[in-house]
Structure formats: C-alpha cells, structure tokens
N, C-alpha and C positions, 0 to 999 in steps of 0.2 A: 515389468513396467519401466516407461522409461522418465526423461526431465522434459518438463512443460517447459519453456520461456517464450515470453512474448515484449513487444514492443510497446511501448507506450511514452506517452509524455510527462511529464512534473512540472512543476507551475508555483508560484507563489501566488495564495488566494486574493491577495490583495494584486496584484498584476498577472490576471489570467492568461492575457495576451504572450508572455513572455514565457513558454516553455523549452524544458531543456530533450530529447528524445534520448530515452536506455533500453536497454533488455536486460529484462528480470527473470531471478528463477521464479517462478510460479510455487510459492511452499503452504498449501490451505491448512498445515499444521503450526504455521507461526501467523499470529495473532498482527504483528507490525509488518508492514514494509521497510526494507532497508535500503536507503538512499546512502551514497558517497559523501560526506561533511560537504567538500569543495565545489562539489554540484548542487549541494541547498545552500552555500553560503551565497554562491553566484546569484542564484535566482532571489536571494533578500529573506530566505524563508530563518527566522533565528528560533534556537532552543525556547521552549518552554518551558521544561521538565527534566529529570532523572530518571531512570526505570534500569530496576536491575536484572539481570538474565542469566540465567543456570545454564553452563556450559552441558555435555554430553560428560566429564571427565568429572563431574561434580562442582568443577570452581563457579565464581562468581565475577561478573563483570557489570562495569554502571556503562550507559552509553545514554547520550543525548535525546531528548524527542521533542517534535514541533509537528502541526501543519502544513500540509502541502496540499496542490490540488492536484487530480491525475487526471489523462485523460486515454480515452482507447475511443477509437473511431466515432462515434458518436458519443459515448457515454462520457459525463463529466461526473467528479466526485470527490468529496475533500477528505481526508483521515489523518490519522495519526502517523509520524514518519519518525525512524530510526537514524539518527544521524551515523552512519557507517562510518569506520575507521581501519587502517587498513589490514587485510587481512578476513573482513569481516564481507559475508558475501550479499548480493544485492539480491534483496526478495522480494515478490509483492504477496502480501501476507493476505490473511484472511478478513481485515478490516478494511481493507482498500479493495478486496474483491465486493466484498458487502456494497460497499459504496459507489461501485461502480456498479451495483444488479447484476453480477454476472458469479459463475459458482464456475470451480473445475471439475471436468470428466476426464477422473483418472484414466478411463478406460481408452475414450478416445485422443487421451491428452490435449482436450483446447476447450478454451471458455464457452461456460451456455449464459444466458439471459436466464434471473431466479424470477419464478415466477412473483411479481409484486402485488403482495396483499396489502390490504386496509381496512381496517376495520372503520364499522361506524355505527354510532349512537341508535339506539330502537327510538328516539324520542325526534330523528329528525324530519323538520316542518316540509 
C-alpha cells in the first residue's frame, strides 16, 4: 500500500471566504488533522485547548488544538485542528474526514462519499 494525500482548503469558521490551500497526508488512524501553527494563525483560527499525544517511542507531547473549516470540492466541514509545530507532519485525520462525508479507500487510495444516515423518530407527524 502506498500514501494517500490530497488537496484541500482550511478556513477560519468565522471567515469562510478566506482559505488557505495544503496537501495533506491522508492518516484515517489519527483522530485530528494537523495544520502548520503559522497557517492557523494567519487565517485568525486561535487555540482552544491542550491535548496530549503518545509518540511511536513512548514519550509524550502537548500540542495546541482549535477549529477550523476544511473544504474539498464541494464538501464543507468544520473539526478539530492540531496546531503543528515543526517537525510535526500535516495530516487530515479521521475527524475532518467524518466531517467532510467522505471515508478513505486504502485499496484504491482516494476518498469515497460515507453513506449519510439519519435516523428518525417512529412518532413523526
């Protein structure tokens, strides 16, 4: 198998208008997308939060996280973002795949559309 990456935009939710274009690795085993600090600071998007992350070697690392909005061709969608630092590689994770409806096929390496379900109430009029 080999590395997905695809292109897409980031955005500050509060100024959709104003995206920045990256390629990302494609990782549907990390939960965040990792964005560059200096490319969320630009676009206005600031930390919310802390979140810590277990390296592959055991240590441990804190790294930044806020919202962002992404977008891929039609699809728009807001998640959680990693503020990256350097060193640290650009992914779009499994939470920003969600939100954008789309899921990877390892096989073919490139995004599908997840099928979107809904439930709804047996009581409705």
């Amino acid at each position: 198998m080999g590395l997905t990456e695809v292109t897409l935009e980031i955005g500050n939710p509060s100024k959709p208008a104003v995206t920045k274009s990256l390629t990302l690795l494609v990782d549907s085993g990390a939960i965040y997308s990792v964005i560059p600090t200096p490319v969320l600071k630009k676009l206005g998007i600031k930390p919310l939060a802390t979140e810590e992350f277990r390296l592959a070697d055991g240590s441990k690392i804190v790294r930044k996280k806020g919202i962002a909005l992404f977008r891929y061709g039609k699809r728009v969608g807001g998640a959680d973002v990693i503020f990256g630092e350097k060193g640290d590689s650009l992914l779009l994770g499994a939470f920003t795949l969600e939100a954008l409806g789309l899921a990877l096929d390892p096989l073919r390496r490139e995004l599908k559309p997840l099928p979107m379900i809904l439930a709804r109430s047996a009581e409705q009029s």
